[in-house]
C-alpha positions in Angstrom: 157.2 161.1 18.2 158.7 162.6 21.7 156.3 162.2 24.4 155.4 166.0 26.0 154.3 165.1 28.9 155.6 166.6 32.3 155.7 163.4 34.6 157.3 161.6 32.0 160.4 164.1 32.7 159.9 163.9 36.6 162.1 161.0 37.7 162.7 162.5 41.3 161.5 165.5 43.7 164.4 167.3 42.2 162.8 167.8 39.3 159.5 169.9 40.6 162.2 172.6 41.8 162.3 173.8 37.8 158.8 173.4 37.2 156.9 177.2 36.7 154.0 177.1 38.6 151.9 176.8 35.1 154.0 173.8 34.9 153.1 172.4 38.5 149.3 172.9 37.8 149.9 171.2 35.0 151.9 168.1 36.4 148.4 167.7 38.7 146.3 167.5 36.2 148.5 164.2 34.7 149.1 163.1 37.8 145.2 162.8 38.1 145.2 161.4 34.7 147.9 158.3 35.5 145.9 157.6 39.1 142.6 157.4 36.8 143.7 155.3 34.2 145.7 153.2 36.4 143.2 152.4 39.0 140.3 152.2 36.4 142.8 149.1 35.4 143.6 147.4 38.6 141.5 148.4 41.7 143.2 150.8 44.5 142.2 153.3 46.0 140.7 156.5 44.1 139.2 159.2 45.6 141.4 159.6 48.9 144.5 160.2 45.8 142.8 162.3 43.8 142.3 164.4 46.7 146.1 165.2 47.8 147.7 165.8 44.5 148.3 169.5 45.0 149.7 168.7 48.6 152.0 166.4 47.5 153.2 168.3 44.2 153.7 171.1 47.2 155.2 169.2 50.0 158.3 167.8 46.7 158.4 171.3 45.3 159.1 172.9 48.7 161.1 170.2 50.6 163.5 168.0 50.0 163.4 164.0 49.9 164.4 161.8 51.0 166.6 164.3 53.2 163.7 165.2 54.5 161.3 162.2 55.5 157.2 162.1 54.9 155.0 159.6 56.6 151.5 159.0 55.3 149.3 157.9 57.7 146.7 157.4 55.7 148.8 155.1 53.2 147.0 154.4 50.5 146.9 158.6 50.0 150.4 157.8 48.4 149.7 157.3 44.5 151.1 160.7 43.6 153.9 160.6 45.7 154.8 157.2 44.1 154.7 158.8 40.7 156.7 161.8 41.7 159.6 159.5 43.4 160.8 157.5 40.2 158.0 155.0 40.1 156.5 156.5 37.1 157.7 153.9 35.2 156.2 150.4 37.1 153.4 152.8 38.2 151.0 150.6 35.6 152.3 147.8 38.0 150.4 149.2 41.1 149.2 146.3 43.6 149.9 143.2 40.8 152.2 140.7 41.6 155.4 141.5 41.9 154.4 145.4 40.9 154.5 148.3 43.7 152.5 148.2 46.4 149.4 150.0 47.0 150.9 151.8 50.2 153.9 153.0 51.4 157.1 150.0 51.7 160.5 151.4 52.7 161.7 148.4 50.9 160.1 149.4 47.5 161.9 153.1 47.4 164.3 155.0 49.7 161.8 158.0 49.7 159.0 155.6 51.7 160.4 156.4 55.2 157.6 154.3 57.3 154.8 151.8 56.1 151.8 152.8 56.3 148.6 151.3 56.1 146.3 150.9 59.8 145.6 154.6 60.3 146.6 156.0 63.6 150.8 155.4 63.7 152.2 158.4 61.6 152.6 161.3 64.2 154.2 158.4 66.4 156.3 157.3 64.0 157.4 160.8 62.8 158.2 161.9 66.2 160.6 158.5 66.4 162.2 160.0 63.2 162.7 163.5 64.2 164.5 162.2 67.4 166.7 160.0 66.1 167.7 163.3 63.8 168.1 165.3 66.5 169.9 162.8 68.9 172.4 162.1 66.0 172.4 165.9 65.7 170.7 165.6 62.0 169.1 168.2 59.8 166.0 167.9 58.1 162.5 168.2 58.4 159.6 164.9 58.8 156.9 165.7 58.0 154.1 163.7 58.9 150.6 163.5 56.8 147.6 162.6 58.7 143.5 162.7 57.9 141.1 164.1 59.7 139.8 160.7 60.7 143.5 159.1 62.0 143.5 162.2 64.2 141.3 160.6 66.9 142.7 157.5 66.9 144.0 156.7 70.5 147.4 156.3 69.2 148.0 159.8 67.3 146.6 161.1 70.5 148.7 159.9 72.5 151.7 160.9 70.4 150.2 164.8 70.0 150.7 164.5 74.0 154.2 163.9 73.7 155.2 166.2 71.0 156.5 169.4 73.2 158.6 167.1 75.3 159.9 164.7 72.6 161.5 167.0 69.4 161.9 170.6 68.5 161.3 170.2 65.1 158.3 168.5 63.5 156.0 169.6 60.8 152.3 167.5 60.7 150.4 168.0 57.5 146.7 167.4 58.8 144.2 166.3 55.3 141.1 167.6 56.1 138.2 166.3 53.4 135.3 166.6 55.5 133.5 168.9 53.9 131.5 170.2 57.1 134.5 172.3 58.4 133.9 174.7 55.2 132.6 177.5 58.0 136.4 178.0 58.9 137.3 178.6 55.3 137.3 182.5 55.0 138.6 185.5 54.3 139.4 186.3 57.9 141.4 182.5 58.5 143.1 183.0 55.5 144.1 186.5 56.9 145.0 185.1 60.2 147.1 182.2 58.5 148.9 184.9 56.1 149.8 186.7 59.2 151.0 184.1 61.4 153.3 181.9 59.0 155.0 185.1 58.1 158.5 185.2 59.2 158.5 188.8 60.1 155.2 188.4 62.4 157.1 185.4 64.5 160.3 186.9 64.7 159.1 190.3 66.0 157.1 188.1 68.3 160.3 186.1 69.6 162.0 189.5 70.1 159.3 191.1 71.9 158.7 188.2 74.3 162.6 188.8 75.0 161.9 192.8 75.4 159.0 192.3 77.7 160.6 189.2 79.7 163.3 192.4 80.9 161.0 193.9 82.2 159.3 194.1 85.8 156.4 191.8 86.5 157.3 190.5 82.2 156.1 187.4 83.1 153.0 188.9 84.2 152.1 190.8 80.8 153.6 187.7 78.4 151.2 185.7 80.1 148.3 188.1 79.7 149.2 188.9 75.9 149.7 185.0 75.6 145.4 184.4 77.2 144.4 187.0 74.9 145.7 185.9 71.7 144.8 182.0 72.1 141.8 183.6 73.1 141.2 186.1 69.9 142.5 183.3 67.5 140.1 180.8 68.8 137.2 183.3 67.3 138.3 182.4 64.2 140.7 179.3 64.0 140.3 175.9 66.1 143.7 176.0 66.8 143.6 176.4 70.7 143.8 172.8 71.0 146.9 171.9 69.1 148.1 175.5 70.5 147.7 174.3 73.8 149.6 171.0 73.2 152.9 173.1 72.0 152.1 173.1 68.2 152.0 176.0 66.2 148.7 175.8 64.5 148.2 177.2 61.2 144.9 176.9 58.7 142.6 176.1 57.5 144.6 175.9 54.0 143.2 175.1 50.6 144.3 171.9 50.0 143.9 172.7 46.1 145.1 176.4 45.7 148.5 174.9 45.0 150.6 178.1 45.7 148.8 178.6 48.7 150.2 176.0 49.4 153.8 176.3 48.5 153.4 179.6 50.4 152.3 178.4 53.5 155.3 175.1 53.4 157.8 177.7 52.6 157.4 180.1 55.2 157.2 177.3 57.7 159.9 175.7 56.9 162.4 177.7 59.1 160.0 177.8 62.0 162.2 175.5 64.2 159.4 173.8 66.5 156.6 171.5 65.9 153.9 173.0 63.7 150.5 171.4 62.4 148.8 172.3 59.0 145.0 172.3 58.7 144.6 171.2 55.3 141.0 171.4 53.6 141.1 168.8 50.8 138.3 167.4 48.5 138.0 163.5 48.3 137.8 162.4 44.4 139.2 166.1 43.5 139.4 166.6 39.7 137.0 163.4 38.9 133.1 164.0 39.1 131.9 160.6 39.8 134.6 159.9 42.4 133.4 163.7 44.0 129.6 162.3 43.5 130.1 158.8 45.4 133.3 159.0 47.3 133.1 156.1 49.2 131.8 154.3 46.4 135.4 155.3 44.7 137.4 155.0 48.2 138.3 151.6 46.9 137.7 150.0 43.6 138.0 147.3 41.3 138.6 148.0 37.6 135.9 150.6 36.1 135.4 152.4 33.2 137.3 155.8 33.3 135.0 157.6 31.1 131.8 157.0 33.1 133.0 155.4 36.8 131.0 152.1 35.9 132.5 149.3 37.6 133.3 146.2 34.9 133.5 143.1 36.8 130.1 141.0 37.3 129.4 141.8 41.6 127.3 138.7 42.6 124.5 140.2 44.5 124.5 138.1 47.6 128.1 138.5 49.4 129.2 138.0 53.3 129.3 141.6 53.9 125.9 141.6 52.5 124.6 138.8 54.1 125.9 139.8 57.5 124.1 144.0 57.0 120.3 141.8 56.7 120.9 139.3 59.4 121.5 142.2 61.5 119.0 144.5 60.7 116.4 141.2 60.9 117.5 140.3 64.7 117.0 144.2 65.1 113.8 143.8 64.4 113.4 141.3 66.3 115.3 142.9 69.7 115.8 146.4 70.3 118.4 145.4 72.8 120.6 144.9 69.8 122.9 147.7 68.6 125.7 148.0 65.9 129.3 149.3 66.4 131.6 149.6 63.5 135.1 151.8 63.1 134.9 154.2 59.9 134.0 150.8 58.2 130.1 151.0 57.8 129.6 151.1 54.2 132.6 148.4 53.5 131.1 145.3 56.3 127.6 145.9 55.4 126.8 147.8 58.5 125.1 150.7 56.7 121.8 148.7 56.0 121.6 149.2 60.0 122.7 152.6 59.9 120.1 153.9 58.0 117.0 151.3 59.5 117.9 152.0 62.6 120.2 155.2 63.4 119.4 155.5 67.2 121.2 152.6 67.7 124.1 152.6 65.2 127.1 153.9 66.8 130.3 154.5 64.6 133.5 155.4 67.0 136.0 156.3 64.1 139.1 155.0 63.9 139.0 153.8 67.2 139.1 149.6 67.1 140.2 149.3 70.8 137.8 151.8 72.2 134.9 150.0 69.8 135.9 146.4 71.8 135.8 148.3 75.3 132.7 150.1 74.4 130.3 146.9 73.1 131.9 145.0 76.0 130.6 148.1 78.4 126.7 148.3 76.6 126.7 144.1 77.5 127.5 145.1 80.8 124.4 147.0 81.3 122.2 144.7 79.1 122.3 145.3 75.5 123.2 143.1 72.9 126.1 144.9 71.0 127.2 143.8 67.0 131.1 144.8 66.2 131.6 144.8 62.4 135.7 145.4 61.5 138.3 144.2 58.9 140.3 141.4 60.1 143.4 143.9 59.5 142.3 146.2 62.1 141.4 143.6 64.2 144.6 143.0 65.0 144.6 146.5 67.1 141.9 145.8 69.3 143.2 142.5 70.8 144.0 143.4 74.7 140.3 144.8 74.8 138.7 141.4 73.2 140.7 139.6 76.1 140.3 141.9 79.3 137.1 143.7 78.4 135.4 141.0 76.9 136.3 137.9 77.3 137.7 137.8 80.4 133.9 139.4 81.8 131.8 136.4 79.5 129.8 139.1 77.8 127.8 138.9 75.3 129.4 140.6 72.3 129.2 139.4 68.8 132.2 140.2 66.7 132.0 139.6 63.0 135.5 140.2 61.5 135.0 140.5 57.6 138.0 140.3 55.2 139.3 137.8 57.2 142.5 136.0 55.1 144.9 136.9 52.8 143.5 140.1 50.7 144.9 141.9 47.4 146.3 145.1 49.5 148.9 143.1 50.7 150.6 143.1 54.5 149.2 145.5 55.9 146.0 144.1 54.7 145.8 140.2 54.6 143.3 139.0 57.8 145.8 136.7 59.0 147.2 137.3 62.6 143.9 137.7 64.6 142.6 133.6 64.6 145.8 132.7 66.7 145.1 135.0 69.2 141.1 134.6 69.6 141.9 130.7 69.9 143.4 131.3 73.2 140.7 133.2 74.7 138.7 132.3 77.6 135.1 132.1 77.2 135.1 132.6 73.7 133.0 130.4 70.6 135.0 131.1 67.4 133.6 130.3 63.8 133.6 130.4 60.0 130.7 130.3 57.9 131.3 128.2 54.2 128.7 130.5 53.0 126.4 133.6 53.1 123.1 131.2 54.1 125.7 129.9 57.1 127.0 133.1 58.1 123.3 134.4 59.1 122.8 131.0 60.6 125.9 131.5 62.7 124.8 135.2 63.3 121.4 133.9 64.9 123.4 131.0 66.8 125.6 134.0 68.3 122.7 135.9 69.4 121.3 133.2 71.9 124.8 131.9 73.0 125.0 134.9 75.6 128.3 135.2 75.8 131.2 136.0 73.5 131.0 134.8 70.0 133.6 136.0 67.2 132.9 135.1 63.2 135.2 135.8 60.7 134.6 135.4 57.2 136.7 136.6 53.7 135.9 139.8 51.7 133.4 139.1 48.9 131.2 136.2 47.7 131.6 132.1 48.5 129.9 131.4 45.3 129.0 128.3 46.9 125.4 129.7 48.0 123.5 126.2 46.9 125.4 124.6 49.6 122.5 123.6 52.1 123.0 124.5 55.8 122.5 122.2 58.7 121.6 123.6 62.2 124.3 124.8 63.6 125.2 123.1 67.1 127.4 124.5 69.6 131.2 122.6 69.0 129.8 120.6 66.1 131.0 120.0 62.2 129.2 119.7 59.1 130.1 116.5 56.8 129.6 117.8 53.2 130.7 115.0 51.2 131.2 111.1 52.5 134.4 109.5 51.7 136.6 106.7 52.9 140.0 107.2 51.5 141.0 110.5 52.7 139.7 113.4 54.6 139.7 116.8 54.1 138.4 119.5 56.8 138.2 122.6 55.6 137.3 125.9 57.4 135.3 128.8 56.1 135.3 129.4 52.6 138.1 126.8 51.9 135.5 124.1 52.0 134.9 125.4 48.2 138.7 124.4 47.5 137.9 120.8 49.4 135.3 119.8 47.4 136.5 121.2 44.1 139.7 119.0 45.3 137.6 116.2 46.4 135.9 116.5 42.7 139.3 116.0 40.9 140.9 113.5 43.0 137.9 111.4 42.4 138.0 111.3 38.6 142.2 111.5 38.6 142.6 109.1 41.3 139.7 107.1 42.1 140.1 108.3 45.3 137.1 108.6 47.7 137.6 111.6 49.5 135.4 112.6 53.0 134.8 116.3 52.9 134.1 118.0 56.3 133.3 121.7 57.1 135.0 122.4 60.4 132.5 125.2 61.7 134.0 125.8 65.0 137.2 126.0 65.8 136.5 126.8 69.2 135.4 124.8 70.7 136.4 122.3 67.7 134.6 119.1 67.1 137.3 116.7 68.4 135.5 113.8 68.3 134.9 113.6 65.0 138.7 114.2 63.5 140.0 111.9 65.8 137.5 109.2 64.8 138.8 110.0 60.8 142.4 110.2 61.8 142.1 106.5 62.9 140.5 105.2 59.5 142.0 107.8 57.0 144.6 110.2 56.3 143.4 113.7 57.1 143.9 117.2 55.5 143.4 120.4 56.5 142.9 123.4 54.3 142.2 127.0 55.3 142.8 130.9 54.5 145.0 131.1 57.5 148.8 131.5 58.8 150.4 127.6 59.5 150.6 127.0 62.9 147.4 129.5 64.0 144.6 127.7 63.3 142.9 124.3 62.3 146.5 122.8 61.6 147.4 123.3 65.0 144.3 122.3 66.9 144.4 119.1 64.6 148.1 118.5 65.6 147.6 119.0 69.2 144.5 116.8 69.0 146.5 113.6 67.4 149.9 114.3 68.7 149.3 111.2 71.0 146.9 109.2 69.4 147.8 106.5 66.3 146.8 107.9 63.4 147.1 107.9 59.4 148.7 111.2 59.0 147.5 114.5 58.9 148.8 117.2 56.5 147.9 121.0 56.0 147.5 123.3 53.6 147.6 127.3 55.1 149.7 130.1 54.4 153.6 130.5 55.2 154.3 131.7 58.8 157.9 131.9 57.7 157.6 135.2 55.3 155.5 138.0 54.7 152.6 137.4 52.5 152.6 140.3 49.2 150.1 142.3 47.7 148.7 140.6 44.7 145.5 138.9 42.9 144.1 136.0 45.0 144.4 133.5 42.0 148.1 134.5 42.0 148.7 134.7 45.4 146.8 130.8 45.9 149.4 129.4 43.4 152.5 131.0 44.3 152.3 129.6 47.8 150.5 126.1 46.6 146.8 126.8 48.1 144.8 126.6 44.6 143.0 123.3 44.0 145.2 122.3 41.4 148.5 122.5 43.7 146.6 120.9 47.0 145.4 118.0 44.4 149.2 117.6 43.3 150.5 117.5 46.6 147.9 115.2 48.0 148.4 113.1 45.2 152.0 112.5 45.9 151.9 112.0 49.8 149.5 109.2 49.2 152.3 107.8 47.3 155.1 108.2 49.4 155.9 105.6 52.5 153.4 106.4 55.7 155.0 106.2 59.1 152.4 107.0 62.1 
């Protein structure tokens, strides 16, 4: 029996152009479909797709890709463009291993022009495109697509700044789902914006700014007429801004009044300098429970699709978890201490604070540079500022952790959650950040094994008085019976006594030690020393060096090889006799995928089974120190 279904016959953008518009509304409703049943299956990200199906059904009806080039800021908004590019087909394989990715990946299809996945880079990137075009004297529109919270991050700020004098063609697509702005949605906008995207109305207006320009004192009047429309349009459209910066403003748009739409990208389309498209969108669009609890359904493991229940057990202590009481307990305790997060409140556990204590939560947007600068100017003046982030983003924020923080010896406590590799993939994985904070002056760096740990280390941080940094993985240890020792400034934690072999492990890798402690015992015979690391800066040296010299030491952590324990361990011993030491981290020589974590750990030999197998045959091989 022949499958009817419309994205089953879409294999490129080419084939929207025959669509009716019946047709087209149809096509969104599958497309919602697919994204639900998919992402019920594997995780990803729900709501934020739901909510820019009509745009991007418009943006492929009306222009043409991948002659034309869209960049997605907000990457993980690209589900229905994957599924109207060809990818309808390996679409069930979103974010699996060796499926598509869960964001943009020129490398995956021709029509992904830029990756995108840390907010902030699209209108920078775009603007690269449309030069290149236009140096190489190129047709063809980029489009960049950017929401309303990427907008204020420093770096699309600083490209808006250079639009006017970079490009004269360059269309930005701004996705709008807050649903506070609703006071500009109107009968008058929508007037306005009918009237201003019309060819005829900026036509005449290029011909009468000629006419006038003839005349005596034209410059005079142009000017005048020029003051008094920015000043009647910003009455009723906030414009003025992007106006004022060289763009062509037009909106608000309904983001799901899909020939609204088409309208408004048709009739710019010929406008021949850089425009910007308010876009009203609603997060979760087309699904109630994703409408009802959109962060909730921002992103998700597997759930029912009927009902939105999630399936997988959630243990009810995690680090995020753990992290959002200690805080709101030293709170309690200090009102000098205040919380700082980046649009990540809800996701690192930070909204417990939020809502005990909103005088003192501050949430800077996507804004991880200006969040660093900010704690390290409320320890300035004598408050004890929290910084909750993902690892990922992070990475963005590392010139202020060294000259605004560090380099001062202020009191900030950073706790960097999702810290390792993660199932999103590149863009994702926590893994370039620990290199970096191990060089820093001033600064105590550590990993908790567990939840029970991480608010012992939280409490160490507070009285330590100057700059402490905690990272810890996304989700649960599961090893919550572990007993915690006092934590000591520089010191290590023996778990397990052993004299054959030794295995340091930081974070939540001591799980992986003793599980391989555990089997090497009962395989081997072996006796195997297992020792949570703790700090790794400043490290324990004392006490690897004096198991170096009676035992062959391994290392074992959720971090890039050559960034971390591996290397303090090898710089530690590199003159000192010893009876080997061997590591077990993540290739620094490729690009870690997207993927499920058990996957991921035996692909690249970091599950217990593969770190008991390789241990097992070093022991066996000759030993030259």
């Amino acid at each position: 029996m022949p499958d009817n279904k419309l994205l089953d016959r879409i294999h490129s953008p080419d084939d929207l152009k025959i669509l009716t518009s019946q047709q087209l509304i149809e096509l969104c409703s599958e497309l919602r479909e697919e994204i639900v049943k998919t992402v019920s299956r594997n995780g990803g990200h729900l709501a934020p797709n739901l909510g820019v199906v009509e745009l991007t059904v418009a943006l492929h009806k009306v222009f043409r890709m991948p002659t034309d080039q869209i960049v997605w800021d907000v990457g993980h908004q690209s589900y229905p463009h994957k599924l109207l590019t060809g990818r309808m087909d390996r679409f069930h394989t979103l974010r699996l291993d060796d499926g598509i990715s869960g964001f943009p990946f020129p490398e995956e299809s021709e029509y992904d022009s830029f990756i995108g996945g840390h907010a902030g880079n699209a209108i920078s990137a775009a603007l690269g495109l449309a030069a290149a075009r236009e140096n190489r004297h190129e047709g063809g529109h980029v489009i960049a697509v950017v929401g309303d919270g990427s907008l204020i991050n420093g770096l699309s700020m600083e490209a808006l700044n250079n639009v006017r004098s970079t490009c004269r063609n360059l269309i930005i697509v701004v996705n709008d789902n807050k649903m506070s702005i609703s006071r500009s949605v109107g009968a008058i906008p929508n007037y306005l914006n009918r009237i201003i995207t019309g060819r005829s109305y900026n036509r005449f207006k290029a011909f009468a700014k000629m006419a006038v320009n003839r005349l005596p004192s034209g410059e005079g009047i142009i000017g005048g007429i020029q003051k008094l429309e920015g000043a009647a349009k910003s009455l009723f459209v906030p414009g003025v801004f992007f106006e004022e910066l060289g763009l062509r403003y037009i909106g608000p748009v309904n983001g799901h009044q899909l020939s609204e739409l088409i309208q408004t990208f048709e009739r710019i389309r010929d406008f021949n300098r850089p425009v910007i498209i308010h876009v009203i969108t609603e997060k979760g669009s087309g699904c109630e429970y994703a409408i009802e609890f959109p962060e909730k359904f921002h992103g998700v493991s597997s759930f029912n699709p009927e009902n939105g229940q999630c399936r997988e057990k959630t243990c009810p202590v995690h680090f995020s978890s753990a992290f959002g009481d200690a805080l709101c307990d030293l709170a309690g305790k200090d009102p000098d201490v205040v919380g700082i997060t980046a649009a990540m409140a809800c996701g690192t556990g930070m909204k417990k604070f939020a809502e005990k204590f909103p005088e003192r939560f501050y949430d800077v947007g996507i804004a991880e540079g200006h969040a660093l600068t900010f704690a390290a100017g409320i320890a300035a003046n004598g408050c004890r500022p929290v910084v909750a982030m993902y690892g990922t983003f992070f990475h963005r924020a590392m010139d202020s952790l060294f000259h605004d923080i560090c380099l001062q010896n202020l009191p900030v406590i950073l706790c960097i959650d999702r810290a390792g590799v993660v199932e999103d993939g590149p863009t994702h994985h926590g893994l370039y950040d620990e290199a970096f904070a191990l060089e820093m002056p001033n600064l105590t760096l550590m990993a908790p094994k567990n939840e029970s740990e991480l608010k012992a280390m939280f409490e160490f941080a507070y009285n330590r008085k100057s700059p402490v940094v905690i990272r810890y993985p996304r989700g649960a240890s599961r090893q919550e019976n572990l007993p915690v020792a006092p934590v000591e400034q520089g010191k290590s934690e023996l778990l397990r006594n052993g004299n054959d072999l030794s295995l340091w492990a930081v974070g939540r890798e001591t799980k992986t030690a003793l599980e391989a402690a555990n089997r090497l015992e009962k395989e081997s015979g072996l006796s195997c020393k297992v020792v949570n690391a703790r700090f790794l800066k400043p490290f324990d040296e004392t006490a690897l060096k004096a198991d170096a010299q009676t035992m062959p030491v391994f290392t074992i952590e959720d971090n890039l090889a050559g960034g971390g324990l591996d290397s303090i361990s090898d710089r530690l011993l590199i003159n000192l006799k010893h009876h080997g030491v061997y590591h077990f981290a993540w290739p620094s020589d490729r690009i870690i995928p997207h993927g499920t974590l058990p996957a991921q750990r035996k692909k690249f030999g970091m599950d217990t089974a593969s770190i008991v197998e390789r241990i097992q045959k070093i022991l066996h091989e000759p030993h030259q120190t």
